[in-house]
C-alpha positions in Angstrom: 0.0 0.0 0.0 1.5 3.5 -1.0 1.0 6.0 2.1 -1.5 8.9 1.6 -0.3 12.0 1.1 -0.9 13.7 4.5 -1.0 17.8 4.4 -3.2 19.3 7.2 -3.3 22.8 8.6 -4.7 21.9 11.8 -2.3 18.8 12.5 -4.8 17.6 15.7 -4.0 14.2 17.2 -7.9 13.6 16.3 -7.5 14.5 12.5 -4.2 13.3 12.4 -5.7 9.8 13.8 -8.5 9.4 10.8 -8.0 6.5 8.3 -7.0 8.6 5.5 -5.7 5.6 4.3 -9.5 4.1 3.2 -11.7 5.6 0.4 -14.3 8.2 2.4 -16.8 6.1 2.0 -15.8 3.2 3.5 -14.9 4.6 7.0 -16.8 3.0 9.3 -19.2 4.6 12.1 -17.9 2.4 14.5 -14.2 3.7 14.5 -15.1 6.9 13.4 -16.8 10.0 14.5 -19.3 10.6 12.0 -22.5 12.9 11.9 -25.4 13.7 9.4 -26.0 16.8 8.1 -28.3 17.5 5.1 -26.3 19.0 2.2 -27.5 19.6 -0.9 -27.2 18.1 -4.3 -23.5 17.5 -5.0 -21.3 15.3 -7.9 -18.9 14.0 -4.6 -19.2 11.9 -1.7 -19.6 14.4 1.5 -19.7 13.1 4.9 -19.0 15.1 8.5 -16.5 14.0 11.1 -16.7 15.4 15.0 -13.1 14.9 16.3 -11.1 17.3 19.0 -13.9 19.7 19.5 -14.5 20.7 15.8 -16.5 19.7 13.1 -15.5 19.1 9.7 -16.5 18.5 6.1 -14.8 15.9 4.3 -15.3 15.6 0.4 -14.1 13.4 -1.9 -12.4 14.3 -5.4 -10.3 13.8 -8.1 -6.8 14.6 -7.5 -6.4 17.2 -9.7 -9.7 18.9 -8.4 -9.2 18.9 -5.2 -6.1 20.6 -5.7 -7.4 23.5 -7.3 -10.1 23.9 -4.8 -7.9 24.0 -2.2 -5.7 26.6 -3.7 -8.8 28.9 -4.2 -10.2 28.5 -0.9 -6.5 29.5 0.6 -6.3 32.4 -1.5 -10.2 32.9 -0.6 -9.2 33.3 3.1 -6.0 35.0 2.2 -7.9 37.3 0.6 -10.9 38.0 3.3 -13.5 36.8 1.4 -16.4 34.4 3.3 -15.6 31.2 2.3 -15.0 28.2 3.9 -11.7 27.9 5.3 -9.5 24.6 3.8 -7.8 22.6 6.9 -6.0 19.9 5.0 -6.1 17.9 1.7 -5.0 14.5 1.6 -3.7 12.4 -1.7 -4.7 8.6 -2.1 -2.2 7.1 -4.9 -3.7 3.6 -4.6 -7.3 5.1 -5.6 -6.8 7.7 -7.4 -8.1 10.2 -5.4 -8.4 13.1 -2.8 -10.3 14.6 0.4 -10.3 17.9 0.9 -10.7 19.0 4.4 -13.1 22.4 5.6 -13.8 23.3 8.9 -17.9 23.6 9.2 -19.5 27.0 9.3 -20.7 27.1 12.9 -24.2 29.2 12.9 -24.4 28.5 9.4 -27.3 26.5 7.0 -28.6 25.8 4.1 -31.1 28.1 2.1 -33.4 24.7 2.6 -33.3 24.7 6.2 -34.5 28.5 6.4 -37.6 28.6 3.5 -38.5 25.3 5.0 -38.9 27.1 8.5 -40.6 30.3 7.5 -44.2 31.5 6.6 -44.9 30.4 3.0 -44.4 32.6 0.5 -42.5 35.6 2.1 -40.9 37.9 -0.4 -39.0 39.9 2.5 -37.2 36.5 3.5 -36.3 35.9 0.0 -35.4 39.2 -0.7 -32.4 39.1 2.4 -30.8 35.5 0.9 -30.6 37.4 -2.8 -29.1 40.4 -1.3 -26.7 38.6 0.4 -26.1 36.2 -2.8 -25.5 39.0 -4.5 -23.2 40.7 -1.7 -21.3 38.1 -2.1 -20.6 37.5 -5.9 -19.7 41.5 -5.9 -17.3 40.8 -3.6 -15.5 38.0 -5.1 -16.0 39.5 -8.9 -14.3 42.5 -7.1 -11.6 40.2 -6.1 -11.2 38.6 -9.4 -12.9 35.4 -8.8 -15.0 33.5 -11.1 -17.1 31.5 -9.4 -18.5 29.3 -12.2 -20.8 27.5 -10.4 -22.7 30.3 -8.3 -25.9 28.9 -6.8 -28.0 28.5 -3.2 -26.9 24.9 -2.9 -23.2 26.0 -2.8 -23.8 28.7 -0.2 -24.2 28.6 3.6 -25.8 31.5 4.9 -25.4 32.8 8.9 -27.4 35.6 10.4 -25.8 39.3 11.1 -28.3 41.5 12.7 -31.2 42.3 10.2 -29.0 41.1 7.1 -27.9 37.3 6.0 -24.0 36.7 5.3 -23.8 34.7 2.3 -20.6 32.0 2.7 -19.0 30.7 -0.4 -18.6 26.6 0.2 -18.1 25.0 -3.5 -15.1 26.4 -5.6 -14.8 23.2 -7.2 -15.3 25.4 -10.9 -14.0 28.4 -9.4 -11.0 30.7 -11.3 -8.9 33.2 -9.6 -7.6 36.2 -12.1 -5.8 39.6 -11.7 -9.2 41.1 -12.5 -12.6 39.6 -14.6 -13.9 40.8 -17.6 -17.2 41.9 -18.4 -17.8 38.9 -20.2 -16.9 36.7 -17.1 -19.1 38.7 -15.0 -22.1 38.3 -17.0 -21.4 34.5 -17.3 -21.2 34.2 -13.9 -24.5 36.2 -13.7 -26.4 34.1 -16.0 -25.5 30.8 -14.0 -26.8 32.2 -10.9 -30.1 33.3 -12.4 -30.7 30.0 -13.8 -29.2 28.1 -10.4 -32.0 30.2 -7.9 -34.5 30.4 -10.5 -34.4 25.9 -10.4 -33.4 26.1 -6.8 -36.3 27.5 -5.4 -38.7 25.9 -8.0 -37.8 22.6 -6.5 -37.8 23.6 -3.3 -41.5 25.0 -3.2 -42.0 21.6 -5.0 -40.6 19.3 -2.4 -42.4 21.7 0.0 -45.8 21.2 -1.0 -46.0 25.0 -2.5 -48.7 26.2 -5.1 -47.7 26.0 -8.8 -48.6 29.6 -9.3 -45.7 30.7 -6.9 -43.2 29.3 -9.5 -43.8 32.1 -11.9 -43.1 34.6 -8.8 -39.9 32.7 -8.0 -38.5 32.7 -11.3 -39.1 36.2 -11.5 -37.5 37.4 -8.1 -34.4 35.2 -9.8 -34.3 37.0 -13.0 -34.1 40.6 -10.9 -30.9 39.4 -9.4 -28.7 41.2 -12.2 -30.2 44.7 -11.6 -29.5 44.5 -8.1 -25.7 43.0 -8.7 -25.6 46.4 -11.6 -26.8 48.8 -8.5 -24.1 47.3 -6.1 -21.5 47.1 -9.1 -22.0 50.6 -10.1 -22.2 51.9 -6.9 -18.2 50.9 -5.9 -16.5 51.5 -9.3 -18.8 55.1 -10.7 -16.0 57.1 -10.8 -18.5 61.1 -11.4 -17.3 63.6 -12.4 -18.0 67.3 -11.5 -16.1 71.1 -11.2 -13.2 71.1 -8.9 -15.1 73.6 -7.0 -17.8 71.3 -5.6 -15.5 69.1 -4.0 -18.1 68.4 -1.3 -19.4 66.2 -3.6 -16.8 64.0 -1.9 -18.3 63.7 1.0 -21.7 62.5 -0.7 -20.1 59.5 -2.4 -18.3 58.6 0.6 -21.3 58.4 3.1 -23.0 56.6 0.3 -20.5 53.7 0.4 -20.1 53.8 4.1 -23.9 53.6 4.7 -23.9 50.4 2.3 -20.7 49.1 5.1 -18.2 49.6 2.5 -15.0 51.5 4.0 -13.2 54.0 1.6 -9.2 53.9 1.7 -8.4 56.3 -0.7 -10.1 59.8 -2.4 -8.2 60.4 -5.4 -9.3 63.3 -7.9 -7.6 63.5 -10.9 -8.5 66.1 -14.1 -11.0 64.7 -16.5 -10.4 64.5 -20.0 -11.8 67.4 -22.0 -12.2 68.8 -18.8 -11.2 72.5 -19.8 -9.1 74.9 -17.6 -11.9 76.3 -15.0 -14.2 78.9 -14.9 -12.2 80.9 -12.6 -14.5 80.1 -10.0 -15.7 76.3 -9.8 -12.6 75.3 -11.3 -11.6 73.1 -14.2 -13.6 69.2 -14.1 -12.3 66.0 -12.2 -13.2 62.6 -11.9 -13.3 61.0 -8.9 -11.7 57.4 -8.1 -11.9 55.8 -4.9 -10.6 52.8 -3.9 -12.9 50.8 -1.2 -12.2 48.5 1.1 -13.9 45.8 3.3 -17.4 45.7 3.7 -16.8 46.7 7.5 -17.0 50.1 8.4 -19.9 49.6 11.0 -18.0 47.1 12.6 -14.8 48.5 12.4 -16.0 51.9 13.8 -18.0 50.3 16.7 -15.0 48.0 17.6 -12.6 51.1 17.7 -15.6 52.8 20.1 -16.1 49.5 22.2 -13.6 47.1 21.4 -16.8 45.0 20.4 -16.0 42.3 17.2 -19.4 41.8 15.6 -20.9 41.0 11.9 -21.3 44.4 9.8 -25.2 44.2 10.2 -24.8 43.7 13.5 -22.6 46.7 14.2 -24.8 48.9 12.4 -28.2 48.1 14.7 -26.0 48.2 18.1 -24.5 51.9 17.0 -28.2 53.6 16.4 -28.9 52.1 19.8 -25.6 53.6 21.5 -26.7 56.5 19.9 -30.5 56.5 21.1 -28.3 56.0 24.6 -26.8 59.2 24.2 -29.8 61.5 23.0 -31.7 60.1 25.8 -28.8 60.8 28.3 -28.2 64.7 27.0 -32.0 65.1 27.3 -31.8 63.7 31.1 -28.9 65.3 32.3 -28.4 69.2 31.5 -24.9 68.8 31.6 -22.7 68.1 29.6 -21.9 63.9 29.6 -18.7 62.7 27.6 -18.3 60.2 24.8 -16.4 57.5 26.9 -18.9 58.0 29.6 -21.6 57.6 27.3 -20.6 54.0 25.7 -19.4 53.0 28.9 -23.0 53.4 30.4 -24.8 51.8 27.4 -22.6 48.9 27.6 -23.1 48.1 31.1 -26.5 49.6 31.3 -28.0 48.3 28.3 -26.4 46.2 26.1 -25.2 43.9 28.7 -28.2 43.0 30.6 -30.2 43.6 27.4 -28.3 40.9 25.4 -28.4 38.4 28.8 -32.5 39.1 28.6 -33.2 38.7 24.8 -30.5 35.5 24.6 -32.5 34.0 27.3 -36.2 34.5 25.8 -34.9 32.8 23.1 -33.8 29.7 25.2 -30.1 31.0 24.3 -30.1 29.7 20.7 -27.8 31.8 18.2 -25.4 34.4 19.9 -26.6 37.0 23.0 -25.9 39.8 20.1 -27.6 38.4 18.0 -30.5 38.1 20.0 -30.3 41.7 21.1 -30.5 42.8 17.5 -33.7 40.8 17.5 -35.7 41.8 20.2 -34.2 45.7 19.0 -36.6 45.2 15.8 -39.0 43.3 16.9 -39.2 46.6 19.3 -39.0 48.9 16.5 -41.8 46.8 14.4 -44.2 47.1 17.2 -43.4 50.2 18.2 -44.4 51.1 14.4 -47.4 48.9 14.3 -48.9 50.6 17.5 -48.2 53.9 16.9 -45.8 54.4 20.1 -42.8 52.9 21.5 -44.0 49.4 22.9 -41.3 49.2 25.7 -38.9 46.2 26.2 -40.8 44.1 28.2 -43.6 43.6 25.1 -41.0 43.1 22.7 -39.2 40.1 24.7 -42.7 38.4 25.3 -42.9 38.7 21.2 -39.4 37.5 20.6 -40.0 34.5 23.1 -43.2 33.6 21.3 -43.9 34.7 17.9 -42.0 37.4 16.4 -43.7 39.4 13.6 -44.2 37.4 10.4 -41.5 39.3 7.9 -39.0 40.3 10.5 -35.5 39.6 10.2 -36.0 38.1 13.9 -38.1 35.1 12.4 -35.0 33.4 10.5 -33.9 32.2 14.3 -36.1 29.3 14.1 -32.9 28.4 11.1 -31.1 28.4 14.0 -32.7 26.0 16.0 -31.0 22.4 16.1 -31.0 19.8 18.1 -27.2 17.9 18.6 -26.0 16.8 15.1 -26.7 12.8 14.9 -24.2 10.3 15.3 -24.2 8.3 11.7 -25.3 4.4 12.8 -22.8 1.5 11.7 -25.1 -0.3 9.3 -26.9 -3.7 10.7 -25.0 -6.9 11.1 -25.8 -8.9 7.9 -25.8 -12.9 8.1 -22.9 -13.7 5.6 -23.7 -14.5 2.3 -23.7 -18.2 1.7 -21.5 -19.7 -1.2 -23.6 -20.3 -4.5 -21.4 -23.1 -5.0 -22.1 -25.0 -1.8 -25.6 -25.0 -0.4 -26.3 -23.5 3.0 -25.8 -25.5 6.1 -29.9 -26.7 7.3 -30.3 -25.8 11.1 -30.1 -28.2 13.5 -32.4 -29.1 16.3 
């Protein structure tokens, strides 16, 4: 037998342990760890190990595949893009083949296990995955990644405040290139219209749905390139105006931050045929920028706090440290500082608000998480009756039913029992010979 190949980044005596020697499929659940998660349809064998704490995905694959998906997943993570992160890929000479290692996406699922737990037919749900779908192509079509297989069965989704982050988990067709051409872009468009548009079909099939909501679903899919062009277009228009209304600037700027995009770099260079000025606005410019992570929230609130949250996240929890300090200037005449200010929220209401929302929803998900909840469940009832509803009424909502389109309801995605242990299969009596007839019992 030739050895396997052995490269792991995470060299733990339970990895290191595995029989990496055996095909994937035929480890046995009786020598090794394995658990059942539903994954969606896929050309290779992948099964789920629980060993040193972690859990991890194990696919199988042709050699020369697995090799270039591992290399685009490490330059994925190099990079800062949401993908899975590769832990090891390991070589079988004697069968021809390879099993790439991921570390699973805690407070992650599948787009299956969150339509399959909402209301029926709820465009606003919808409407967050293809936002974040489309988040998340940008991002690595920014990055100069073709995906080439772009669809809701190779994405895990996890929740950050009112918005879903879409998690790249497939880049078994994927390309990485100094930049992508319009052509590649539009490719990669086209395969994800026609990947959500089936997707969801089949999924309001398998659920039972009404055949009238198919023409609905295909049409929500086939709006997914307008709002990729309104996201594109928003990070590379480069406008042009008189040198004089530089507080234009400022304008574009805000615009990018408010989307959670932070700007590195304001560059203003003369535009072509601009002229030499008017004498008073001045001669035209075009205006580059060059933009950064999609982080600024969570940057910002991290550099007021030393909080580390999701993006969405950050941005909910800084309008209420703000409420926190209109409501404190309005209390107290005097004047009350910054530090003071945050210091006083945290303790006095993030902190025992996060402990209260976490626990009305019988601590599933993250206490942040669940603060951002109950915060619009507030807000949505606050709206709905015409005044502010008050904490206590929002919790009771949260614990029971939270309103139907709310980003709040997605937590019941987040509700799992432990992961099942994958049963050894039943002893079978051995086969008898065909050649030699079975032994009669005996009294």
């Amino acid at each position: 037998m030739t050895p396997p190949d052995l490269r792991l980044r995470r060299p733990s005596p339970g990895l290191i342990g595995l029989p990496w020697e055996r095909p994937l499929g035929d480890w046995d659940p009786d020598e090794v760890p394995l658990r059942e998660l539903p994954v969606g349809p896929s050309r290779h064998l992948v099964r789920f190990v629980e060993v040193d704490g972690g859990l991890w995905a194990l696919k199988e694959l042709p050699p020369r595949i697995a090799r270039r998906e591992f290399d685009v997943l490490r330059h994925l993570e190099e990079t800062g893009l949401p993908a899975v992160r590769p832990a090891g890929l390991v070589t079988q000479p004697d069968h021809d083949c390879s099993i790439l290692l991921t570390r699973y996406l805690t407070g992650s699922w599948q787009y299956r296990r969150l339509i399959a737990r909402l209301p029926p037919n709820r465009p606003a749900h919808r409407s967050r995955l293809f936002d974040a779908m489309v988040g998340l192509i940008v991002e690595l079509h920014r990055h100069g990644v073709y995906w080439g297989d772009c669809s809701l069965a190779n994405t895990l989704f996890s929740r950050d405040g009112q918005l879903f982050q879409a998690w790249l988990v497939d880049a078994e067709t994927s390309e990485v290139h100094p930049s992508l051409s319009d052509g590649q872009r539009a490719q990669d468009l086209e395969i994800l219209v026609e990947n959500v548009a089936s997707g969801m079909v089949d999924l309001a099939a398998s659920l039972g749905r009404p055949p009238e909501i198919e023409e609905q679903l295909i049409a929500e899919a086939m709006e997914l390139p307008s709002r990729y062009e309104a996201l594109w277009e928003a990070l590379h228009a480069q406008p042009q105006f008189a040198f004089g209304d530089r507080y234009r600037i400022e304008g574009t700027v805000r615009e990018l931050n408010d989307l959670g995009f932070v700007v590195d770099e304001v560059s203003l260079a003369p535009a072509e045929g601009g002229g030499g000025g008017d004498g008073g606005g001045g001669g035209a410019v075009r205006l580059r920028l060059l933009v950064g992570e999609r982080n600024h929230h969570a940057r910002y609130l991290e550099e007021l706090t030393g909080l580390e949250v999701g993006e969405g996240q950050a941005r909910i929890l800084l309008g209420d440290l703000r409420a926190h300090q209109r409501a404190i200037a309005r209390e107290h005449p005097h004047r009350v500082g910054e530090e003071e200010a945050i210091a006083s929220w945290m303790h006095d209401v993030l902190t025992p608000g996060m402990r209260r929302a976490h626990a009305a929803v019988r601590h599933v998900g993250t206490p942040v998480q669940a603060y951002c909840d109950l915060l619009e469940v507030r807000w949505l009832l606050s709206e709905q009756a015409g005044a502010d509803v008050g904490t206590e009424r929002a919790l009771e909502a949260l614990a029971e039913r939270a309103p139907t389109d709310s980003a709040a309801r997605a937590l019941v995605a987040d509700t799992a029992s432990e992961l099942p242990i994958v049963a050894p299969d039943p002893e079978v009596p051995p086969t008898p010979d065909p050649e030699v007839p079975p032994t009669p019992d005996r009294a």
